[in-house]
Residue, then its C-alpha position, 0 to 999 in steps of 0.5 A: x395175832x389174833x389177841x389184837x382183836x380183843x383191842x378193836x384196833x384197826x388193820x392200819x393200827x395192828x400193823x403200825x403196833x406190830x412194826x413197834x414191837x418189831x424195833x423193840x425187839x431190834x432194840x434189845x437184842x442190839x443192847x445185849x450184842x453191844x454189852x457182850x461183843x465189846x468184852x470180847x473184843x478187849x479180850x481178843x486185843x489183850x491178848x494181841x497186845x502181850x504177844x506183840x509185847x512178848x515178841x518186842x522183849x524177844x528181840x530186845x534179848x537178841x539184841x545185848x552185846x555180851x559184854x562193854x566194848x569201844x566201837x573205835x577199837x572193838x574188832x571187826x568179827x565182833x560187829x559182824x555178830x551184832x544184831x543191826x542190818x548188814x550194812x550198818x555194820x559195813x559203814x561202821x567198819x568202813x568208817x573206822x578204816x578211813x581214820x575216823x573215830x567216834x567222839x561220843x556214843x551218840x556219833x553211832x546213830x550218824x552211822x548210815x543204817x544203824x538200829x536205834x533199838x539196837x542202839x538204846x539196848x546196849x547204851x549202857x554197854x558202850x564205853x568209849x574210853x576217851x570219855x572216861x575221867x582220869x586222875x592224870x591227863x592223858x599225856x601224863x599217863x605212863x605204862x609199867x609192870x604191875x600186879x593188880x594185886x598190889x598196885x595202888x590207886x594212883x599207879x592205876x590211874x596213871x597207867x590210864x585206867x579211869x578213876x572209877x575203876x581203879x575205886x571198883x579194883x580196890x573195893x573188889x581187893x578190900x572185899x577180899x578178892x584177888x586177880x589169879x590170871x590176868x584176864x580176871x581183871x575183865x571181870x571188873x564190872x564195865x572193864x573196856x576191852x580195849x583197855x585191857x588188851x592195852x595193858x594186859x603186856x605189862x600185869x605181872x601177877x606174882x605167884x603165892x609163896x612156895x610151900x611144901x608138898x606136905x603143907x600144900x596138902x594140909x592146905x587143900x584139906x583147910x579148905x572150906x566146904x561150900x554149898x554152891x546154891x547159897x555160896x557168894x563170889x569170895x567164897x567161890x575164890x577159896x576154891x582151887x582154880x576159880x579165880x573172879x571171872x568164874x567166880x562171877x561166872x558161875x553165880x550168874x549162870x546159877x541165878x538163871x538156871x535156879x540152882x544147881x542139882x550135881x557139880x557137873x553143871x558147871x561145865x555148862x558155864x563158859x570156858x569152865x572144863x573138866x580139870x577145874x570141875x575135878x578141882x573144886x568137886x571135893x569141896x562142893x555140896x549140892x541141896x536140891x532144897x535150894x533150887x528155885x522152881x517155876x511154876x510150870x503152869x502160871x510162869x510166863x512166856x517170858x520167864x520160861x523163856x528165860x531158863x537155859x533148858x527151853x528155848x522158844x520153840x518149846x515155851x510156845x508149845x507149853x504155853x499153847x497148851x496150858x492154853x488149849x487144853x489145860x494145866x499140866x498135870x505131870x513133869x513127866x507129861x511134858x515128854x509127850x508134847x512136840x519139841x520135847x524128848x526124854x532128856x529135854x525133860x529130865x534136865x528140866x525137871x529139878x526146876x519145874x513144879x506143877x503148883 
């Protein structure tokens, strides 16, 4: 550093300046990795925190129960498919065999091993019936014959079944709906299981008035035209052969998928077979108008995931691609990516857009 000469500095002072300049140097070069290191850490932690978030609301999917159930009556199979450790489900069961009951949904918890998750997610879901308000006292309660058509709220209640049931019965009868087979009672919202398996002995659902050949024609051809995408249950309940628990069914099985693009896609909701879909066929119209895409390149994991046609293997790769390597470009693309065949693809593009 010769340009120091020009300062009349001495040795000592050249190196005492040249150390200065060293440790100003030092002190920048900190300042800038302190402002740029922490950006980049939060980033890093984001995206740490949204895949722990992602595999949390995962787990908590796997964990629902279908459906209401009585953990003193629910059959032994059923706990054997619930998401808890194999040995809370061996002291729940041997808990029952020795005579014992639950009193409230809290006792659960006192099961040795039981998920407190598991617990929490389906809260909601268990339903003791002991616990459930009735008009008459539980001595007073009676068993007869009764059509769930025509029956009265005081006959509901005394066969036992709790008052804010038997109002949900008459509102779905007020709407308009009826009861076509026995087990469409289970499609009122929270129905214990156990309960209907106790009453399902005495439902007596009368049959329609008889009528005429000719005039069982000229009623099928009355009947309504109905778009599936937009129709509501009680239109879905002038259709042959759907009764409330397909109604209510299908409506759910087409809020997750979007829509439906062809009637044979009710052969996809449970227990719907090929005798119904030939009944109800001639009275459906289809719009793919009416379908709701996803975006197939801003949806999240946790919306793709919640489509009937992926599954998680698939939505990972997706995700990672949009990721690493960018946007897709074209439905079609998506036959070239791992875990992805042709017709894996076809099925999913009436509900996918590259927007």
């Amino acid at each position: 550093m010769r340009w120091l000469s020009k300062f009349h500095l001495s040795v000592t002072e050249r190196k005492g300046f040249i150390v200065l300049l060293t440790v100003l140097f030092g002190l920048v070069a900190y300042r800038i990795f302190i402002i740029f290191w922490p950006a980049q850490e939060a980033v890093q932690q984001s995206a740490l925190l949204q895949e722990i978030e992602l595999w949390r609301e995962e787990q908590r999917i796997a964990m629902l129960v279908p459906k209401a159930f009585d953990p003193n009556t629910i059959a032994d199979s059923v706990i054997q498919n619930f998401k808890i450790p194999k040995y809370a489900k061996e002291n729940w069961i041997k808990f029952r065999s020795r005579g014992r009951k639950f009193e409230s949904k809290a006792d659960l918890l006192a099961i040795y091993g039981m998920d407190s998750t598991w617990f929490t997610v389906n809260y909601d879901s268990i339903l003791l019936i002991s616990e459930t308000p009735r008009y008459a006292d539980a001595g007073k309660t009676q068993k007869f014959n009764f059509d769930p058509n025509t029956a009265t709220q005081a006959e509901l209640v005394l066969l036992g079944i709790p008052e804010y049931l038997a109002e949900r019965i008459l509102k779905y009868r007020q709407a308009g709906g009826t009861f076509k087979e026995p087990e469409d009672v289970q499609s009122i919202y929270n129905f214990p299981e156990a309960l209907y398996d106790e009453l399902r002995p005495y439902i007596r659902i009368k049959p329609q008035a008889d009528v005429s050949k000719g005039e069982e024609k000229q009623k099928e051809r009355t009947i309504e035209i109905i778009n599936l995408n937009k129709c509501d249950s009680l239109q879905l309940l002038t259709l042959p052969s759907i009764g409330p628990t397909f109604a209510g069914r299908i409506l759910k099985y087409r809020k997750k998928l979007g829509g439906f693009f062809k009637a044979e896609q009710l052969l996809e909701v449970y227990g719907f077979d090929q005798e119904r879909l030939a009944n109800v066929s001639a009275y459906l119209v289809i719009s793919g108008a009416d379908i709701q895409k996803l975006a197939v390149n801003k949806a999240t994991f946790k919306e793709l995931l919640a489509h009937p046609y992926f599954n998680y293997e698939q939505v990972k790769v997706l995700v990672n691609y949009r990721e690493k390597i960018g946007p897709i470009k074209n439905i079609s693309n998506l036959s070239q990516l791992e875990h992805f065949s042709a017709k894996d693809v076809e099925r999913l593009a009436p509900y996918l857009s590259v927007d």
